[in-house]
FIVODO-234127 format. One line per 2 residues: number of its first residue (from 1); their letters; for each residue y, x, z of N, C-alpha, C. Coordinates in steps of 0.2 Angstrom, whole numbers, m for minus. Layout:
<nodes>
NUM) A) Y,X,Z,Y,X,Z,Y,X,Z  ...
</nodes>
This chain:
<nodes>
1) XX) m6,4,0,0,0,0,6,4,0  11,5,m3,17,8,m6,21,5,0
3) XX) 27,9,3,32,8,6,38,5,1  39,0,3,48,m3,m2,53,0,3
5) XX) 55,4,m1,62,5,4,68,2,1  70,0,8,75,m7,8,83,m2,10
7) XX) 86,m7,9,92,m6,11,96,m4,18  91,m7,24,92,m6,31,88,2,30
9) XX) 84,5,27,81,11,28,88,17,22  91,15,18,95,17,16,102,21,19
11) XX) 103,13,22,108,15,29,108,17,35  100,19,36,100,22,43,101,30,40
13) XX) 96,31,33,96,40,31,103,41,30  109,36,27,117,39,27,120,39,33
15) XX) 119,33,36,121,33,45,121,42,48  112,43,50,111,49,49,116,57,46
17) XX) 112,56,41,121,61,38,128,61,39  131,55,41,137,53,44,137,59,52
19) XX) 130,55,53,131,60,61,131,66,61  127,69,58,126,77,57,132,78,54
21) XX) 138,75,49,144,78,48,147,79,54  147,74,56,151,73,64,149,76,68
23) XX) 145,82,69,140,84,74,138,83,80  135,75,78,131,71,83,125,72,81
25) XX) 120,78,83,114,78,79,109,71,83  112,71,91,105,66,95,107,59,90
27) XX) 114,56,89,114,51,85,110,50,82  110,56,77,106,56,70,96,55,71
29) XX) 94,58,76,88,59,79,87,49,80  93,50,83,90,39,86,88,36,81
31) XX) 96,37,75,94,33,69,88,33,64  86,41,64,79,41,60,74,41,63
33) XX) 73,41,70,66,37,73,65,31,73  71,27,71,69,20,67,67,17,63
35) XX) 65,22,59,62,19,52,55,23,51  49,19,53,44,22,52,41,26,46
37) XX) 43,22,42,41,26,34,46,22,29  48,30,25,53,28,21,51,28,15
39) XX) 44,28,15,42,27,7,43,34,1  46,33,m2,47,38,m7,53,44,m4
41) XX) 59,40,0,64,45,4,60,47,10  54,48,11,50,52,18,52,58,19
43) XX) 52,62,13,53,69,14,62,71,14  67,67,13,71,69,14,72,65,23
45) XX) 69,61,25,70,58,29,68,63,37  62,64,34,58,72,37,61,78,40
47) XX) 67,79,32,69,85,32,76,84,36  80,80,37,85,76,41,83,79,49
49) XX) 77,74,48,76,73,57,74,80,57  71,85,54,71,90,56,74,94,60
51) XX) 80,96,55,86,100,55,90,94,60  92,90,62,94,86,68,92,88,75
53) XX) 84,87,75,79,91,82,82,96,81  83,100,75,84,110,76,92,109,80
55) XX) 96,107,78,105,107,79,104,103,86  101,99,88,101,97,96,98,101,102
57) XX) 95,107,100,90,113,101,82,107,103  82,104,101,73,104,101,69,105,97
59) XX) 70,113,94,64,117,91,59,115,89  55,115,95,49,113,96,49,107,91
61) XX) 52,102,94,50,96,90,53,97,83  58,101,80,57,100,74,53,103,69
63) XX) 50,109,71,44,111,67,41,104,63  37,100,66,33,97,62,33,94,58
65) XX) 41,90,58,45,88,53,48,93,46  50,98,48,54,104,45,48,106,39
67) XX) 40,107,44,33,109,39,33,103,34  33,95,35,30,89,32,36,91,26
69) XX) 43,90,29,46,91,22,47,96,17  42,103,19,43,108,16,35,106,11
71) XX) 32,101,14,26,101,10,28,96,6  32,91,4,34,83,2,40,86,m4
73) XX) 46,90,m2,51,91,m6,48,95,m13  54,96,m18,54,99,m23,56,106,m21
75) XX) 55,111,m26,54,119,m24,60,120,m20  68,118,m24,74,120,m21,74,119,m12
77) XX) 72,112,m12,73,108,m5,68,110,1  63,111,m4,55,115,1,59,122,2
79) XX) 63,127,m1,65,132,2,68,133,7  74,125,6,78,125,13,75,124,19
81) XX) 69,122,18,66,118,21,64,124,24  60,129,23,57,133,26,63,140,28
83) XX) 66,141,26,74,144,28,74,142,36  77,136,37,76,132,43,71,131,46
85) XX) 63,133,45,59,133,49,60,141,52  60,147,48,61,152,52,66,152,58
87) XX) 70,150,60,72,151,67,71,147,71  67,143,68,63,136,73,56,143,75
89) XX) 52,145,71,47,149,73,48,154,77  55,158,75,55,163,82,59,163,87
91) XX) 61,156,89,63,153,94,56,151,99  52,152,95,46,148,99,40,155,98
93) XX) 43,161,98,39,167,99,33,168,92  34,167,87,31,166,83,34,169,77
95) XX) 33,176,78,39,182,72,33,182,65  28,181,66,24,182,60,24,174,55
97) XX) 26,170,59,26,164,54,31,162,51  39,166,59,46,167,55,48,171,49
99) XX) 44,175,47,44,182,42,39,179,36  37,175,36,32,172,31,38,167,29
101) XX) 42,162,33,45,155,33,50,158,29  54,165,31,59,167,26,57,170,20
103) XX) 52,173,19,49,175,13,49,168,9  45,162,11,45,157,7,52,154,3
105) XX) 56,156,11,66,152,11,68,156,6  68,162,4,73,165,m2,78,168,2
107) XX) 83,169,m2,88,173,1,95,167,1  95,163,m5,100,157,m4,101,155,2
109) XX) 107,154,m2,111,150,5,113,144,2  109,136,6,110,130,5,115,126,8
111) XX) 117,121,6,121,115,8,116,110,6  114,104,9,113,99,9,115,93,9
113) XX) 117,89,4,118,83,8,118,78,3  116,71,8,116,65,6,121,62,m1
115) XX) 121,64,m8,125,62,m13,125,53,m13  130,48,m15,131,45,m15,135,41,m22
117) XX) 135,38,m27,139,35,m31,145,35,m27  152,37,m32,158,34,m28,158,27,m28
119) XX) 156,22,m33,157,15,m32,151,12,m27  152,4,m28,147,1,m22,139,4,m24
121) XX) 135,5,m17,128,6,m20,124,m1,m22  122,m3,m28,117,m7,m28,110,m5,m29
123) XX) 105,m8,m26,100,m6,m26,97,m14,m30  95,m10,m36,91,m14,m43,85,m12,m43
125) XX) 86,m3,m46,79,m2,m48,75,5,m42  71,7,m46,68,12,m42,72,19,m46
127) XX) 77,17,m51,81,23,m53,86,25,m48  88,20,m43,95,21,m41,93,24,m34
129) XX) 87,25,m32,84,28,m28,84,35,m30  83,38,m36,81,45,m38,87,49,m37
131) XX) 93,44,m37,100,47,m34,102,52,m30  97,46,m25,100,49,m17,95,58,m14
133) X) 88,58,m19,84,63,m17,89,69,m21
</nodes>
Protein backbone atom coordinates (compact mmCIF):
# COMPACT_ATOMS: atom_id res chain seq x y z
CA UNK A 1 0.00 0.00 0.00
CA UNK A 2 1.55 3.43 -1.25
CA UNK A 3 1.51 6.32 1.11
CA UNK A 4 -0.55 9.51 -0.42
CA UNK A 5 1.04 12.32 0.73
CA UNK A 6 -1.36 15.04 1.68
CA UNK A 7 -1.22 18.39 2.19
CA UNK A 8 -1.12 18.39 6.21
CA UNK A 9 2.19 16.12 5.55
CA UNK A 10 3.48 18.98 3.23
CA UNK A 11 3.01 21.64 5.74
CA UNK A 12 4.44 20.02 8.59
CA UNK A 13 7.92 19.24 6.23
CA UNK A 14 7.71 23.34 5.33
CA UNK A 15 6.67 24.12 9.00
CA UNK A 16 9.88 22.28 9.86
CA UNK A 17 12.28 24.15 7.67
CA UNK A 18 10.53 27.39 8.72
CA UNK A 19 12.02 26.18 12.24
CA UNK A 20 15.40 25.28 11.40
CA UNK A 21 15.61 28.82 9.69
CA UNK A 22 14.70 30.23 12.87
CA UNK A 23 16.81 28.02 14.90
CA UNK A 24 14.24 26.17 16.70
CA UNK A 25 15.60 22.86 15.75
CA UNK A 26 13.14 20.94 18.93
CA UNK A 27 10.26 22.76 17.08
CA UNK A 28 11.25 21.16 13.97
CA UNK A 29 11.78 17.59 15.72
CA UNK A 30 7.70 18.09 17.13
CA UNK A 31 6.56 18.83 13.78
CA UNK A 32 8.22 15.85 11.90
CA UNK A 33 7.34 13.25 14.55
CA UNK A 34 3.96 13.87 13.45
CA UNK A 35 3.87 12.34 10.38
CA UNK A 36 4.40 8.77 10.34
CA UNK A 37 5.12 8.20 6.77
CA UNK A 38 5.66 10.53 4.20
CA UNK A 39 5.47 8.37 1.39
CA UNK A 40 7.51 9.42 -1.33
CA UNK A 41 9.06 12.88 0.90
CA UNK A 42 10.43 9.92 3.55
CA UNK A 43 13.72 10.54 2.80
CA UNK A 44 13.78 14.20 2.87
CA UNK A 45 11.56 14.09 5.83
CA UNK A 46 14.38 11.68 7.43
CA UNK A 47 17.01 13.80 6.49
CA UNK A 48 15.16 16.95 8.29
CA UNK A 49 14.67 15.18 11.48
CA UNK A 50 18.05 14.15 11.17
CA UNK A 51 20.05 17.14 11.08
CA UNK A 52 17.19 18.88 13.68
CA UNK A 53 18.11 15.81 16.39
CA UNK A 54 21.94 16.75 15.13
CA UNK A 55 21.30 20.93 15.87
CA UNK A 56 19.33 20.12 19.28
CA UNK A 57 22.51 17.94 20.18
CA UNK A 58 20.86 14.55 20.27
CA UNK A 59 23.30 12.87 18.11
CA UNK A 60 22.55 9.84 19.21
CA UNK A 61 19.23 9.96 18.02
CA UNK A 62 20.08 11.41 14.78
CA UNK A 63 22.14 8.84 13.47
CA UNK A 64 19.37 6.63 12.41
CA UNK A 65 17.54 9.04 10.69
CA UNK A 66 20.80 10.72 9.09
CA UNK A 67 21.80 6.60 7.74
CA UNK A 68 17.89 5.92 6.43
CA UNK A 69 18.22 9.13 4.45
CA UNK A 70 21.70 8.57 3.27
CA UNK A 71 20.15 5.11 2.06
CA UNK A 72 16.67 6.87 0.38
CA UNK A 73 18.23 10.24 -1.11
CA UNK A 74 19.77 10.79 -4.65
CA UNK A 75 23.71 10.83 -4.77
CA UNK A 76 23.91 14.84 -4.17
CA UNK A 77 21.57 14.63 -0.94
CA UNK A 78 22.96 11.07 0.13
CA UNK A 79 26.50 13.00 0.35
CA UNK A 80 24.94 15.50 2.52
CA UNK A 81 23.51 13.12 4.27
CA UNK A 82 26.67 11.33 5.11
CA UNK A 83 28.84 14.71 5.64
CA UNK A 84 26.36 15.22 8.53
CA UNK A 85 26.53 11.79 9.87
CA UNK A 86 30.34 12.15 10.34
CA UNK A 87 30.23 14.41 13.34
CA UNK A 88 27.13 12.59 14.70
CA UNK A 89 29.81 9.35 14.56
CA UNK A 90 32.57 10.95 16.31
CA UNK A 91 30.64 12.52 18.88
CA UNK A 92 29.61 9.20 19.78
CA UNK A 93 33.49 7.77 19.84
CA UNK A 94 33.17 6.19 16.54
CA UNK A 95 36.34 7.75 14.45
CA UNK A 96 36.48 4.71 12.03
CA UNK A 97 32.75 5.29 10.74
CA UNK A 98 33.42 9.27 11.04
CA UNK A 99 36.35 8.86 8.42
CA UNK A 100 34.31 6.34 6.27
CA UNK A 101 30.98 8.97 6.60
CA UNK A 102 33.49 11.88 5.22
CA UNK A 103 34.98 9.88 2.63
CA UNK A 104 31.35 9.07 1.49
CA UNK A 105 30.35 13.14 2.19
CA UNK A 106 32.92 14.50 -0.39
CA UNK A 107 34.55 17.66 0.24
CA UNK A 108 31.32 19.98 -0.84
CA UNK A 109 29.95 22.24 1.04
CA UNK A 110 25.99 21.93 0.94
CA UNK A 111 22.99 24.16 1.68
CA UNK A 112 19.82 22.51 1.80
CA UNK A 113 16.58 23.62 1.62
CA UNK A 114 13.02 23.12 1.25
CA UNK A 115 12.35 24.92 -2.68
CA UNK A 116 8.97 26.20 -3.02
CA UNK A 117 7.04 27.86 -6.18
CA UNK A 118 6.86 31.68 -5.65
CA UNK A 119 3.02 31.36 -6.45
CA UNK A 120 0.26 29.48 -4.34
CA UNK A 121 1.22 25.54 -3.93
CA UNK A 122 -1.33 23.47 -5.61
CA UNK A 123 -1.27 20.07 -5.29
CA UNK A 124 -2.85 18.19 -8.53
CA UNK A 125 -0.38 15.75 -9.60
CA UNK A 126 2.46 13.53 -8.35
CA UNK A 127 4.68 16.14 -10.61
CA UNK A 128 4.27 18.98 -8.23
CA UNK A 129 5.65 16.83 -5.67
CA UNK A 130 9.07 16.20 -7.55
CA UNK A 131 9.43 19.92 -6.76
CA UNK A 132 9.88 20.00 -3.49
CA UNK A 133 12.61 16.85 -3.38
Amino acid sequence: MRTQVTPKIIRRLVAADGYMELNMPHRAVTELEKVDSAGPLEGPRRLLLGIALKRSGDEDMAIPHLEAAARMMPSPVRRFAWSELSSCYRSMGSDELADLAEKLGGESEYELRIALPSAELTISSTEAFSELI
